[in-house]
C-alpha positions as a LaTeX table, in Angstrom:
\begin{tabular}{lrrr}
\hline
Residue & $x$ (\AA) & $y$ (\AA) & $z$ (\AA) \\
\hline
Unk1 & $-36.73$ & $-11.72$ & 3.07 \\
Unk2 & $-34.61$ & $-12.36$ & 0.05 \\
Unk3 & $-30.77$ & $-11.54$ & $-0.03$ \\
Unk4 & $-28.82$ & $-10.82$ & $-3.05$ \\
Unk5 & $-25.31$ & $-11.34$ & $-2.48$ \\
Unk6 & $-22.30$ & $-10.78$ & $-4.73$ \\
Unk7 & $-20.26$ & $-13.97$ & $-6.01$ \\
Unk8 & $-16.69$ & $-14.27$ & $-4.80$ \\
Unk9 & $-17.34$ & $-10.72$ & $-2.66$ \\
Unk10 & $-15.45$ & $-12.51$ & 0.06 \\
Unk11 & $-12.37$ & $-13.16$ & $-2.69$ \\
Unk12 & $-12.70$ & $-9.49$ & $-3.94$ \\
Unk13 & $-12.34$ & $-7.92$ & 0.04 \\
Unk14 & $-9.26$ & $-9.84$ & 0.41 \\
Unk15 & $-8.19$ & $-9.00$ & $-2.64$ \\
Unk16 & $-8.94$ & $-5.02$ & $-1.71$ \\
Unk17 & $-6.92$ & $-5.25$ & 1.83 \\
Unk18 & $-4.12$ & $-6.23$ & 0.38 \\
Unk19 & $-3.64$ & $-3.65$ & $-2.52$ \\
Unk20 & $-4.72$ & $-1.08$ & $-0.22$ \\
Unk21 & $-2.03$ & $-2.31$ & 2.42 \\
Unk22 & 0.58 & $-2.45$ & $-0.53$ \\
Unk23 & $-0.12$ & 1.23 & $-1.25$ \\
Unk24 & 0.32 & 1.53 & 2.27 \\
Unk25 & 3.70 & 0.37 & 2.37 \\
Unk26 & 4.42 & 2.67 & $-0.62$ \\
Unk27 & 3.52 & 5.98 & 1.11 \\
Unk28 & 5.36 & 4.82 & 4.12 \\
Unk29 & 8.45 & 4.27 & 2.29 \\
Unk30 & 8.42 & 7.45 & 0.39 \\
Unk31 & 7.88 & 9.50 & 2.99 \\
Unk32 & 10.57 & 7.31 & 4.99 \\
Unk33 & 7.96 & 6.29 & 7.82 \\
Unk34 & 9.14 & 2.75 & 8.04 \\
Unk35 & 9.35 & 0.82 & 11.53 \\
Unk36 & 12.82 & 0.24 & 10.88 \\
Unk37 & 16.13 & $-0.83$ & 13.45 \\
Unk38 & 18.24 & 1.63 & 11.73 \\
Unk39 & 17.70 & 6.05 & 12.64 \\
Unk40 & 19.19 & 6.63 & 9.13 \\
Unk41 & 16.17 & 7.33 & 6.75 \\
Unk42 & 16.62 & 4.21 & 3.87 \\
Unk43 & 15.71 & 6.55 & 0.92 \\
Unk44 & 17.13 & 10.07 & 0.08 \\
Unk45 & 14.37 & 11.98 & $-0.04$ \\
Unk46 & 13.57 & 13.15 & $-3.67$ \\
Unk47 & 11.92 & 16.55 & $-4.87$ \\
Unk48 & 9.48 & 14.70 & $-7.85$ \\
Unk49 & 7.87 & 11.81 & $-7.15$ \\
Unk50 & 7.82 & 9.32 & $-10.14$ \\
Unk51 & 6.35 & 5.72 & $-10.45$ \\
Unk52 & 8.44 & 3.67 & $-12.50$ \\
Unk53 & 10.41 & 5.96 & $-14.69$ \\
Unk54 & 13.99 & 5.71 & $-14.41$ \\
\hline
\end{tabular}
């Protein structure tokens, strides 16, 4: 049997877990579902949701 593999496919999975675990942490914040000491939610809750526009 002959295998084809992709080059650096372990590099690119790693890669892929962590930007999906960053976005992740984004929808948790924004919808304030944080594991977090305080009861308070940490962001006021908006009514548009923008990404980097001030």
């Amino acid at each position: 049997m002959i295998f084809f593999s992709i080059p650096a496919s372990q590099e690119i999975v790693q890669h892929m877990t962590l930007w999906i675990a960053f976005m992740g942490a984004v929808l948790a914040a924004r919808s304030n579902r944080l594991l977090a000491v305080v009861r308070e939610p940490v962001f006021k809750p908006s009514p548009e949701f923008n990404i980097g526009y001030f």
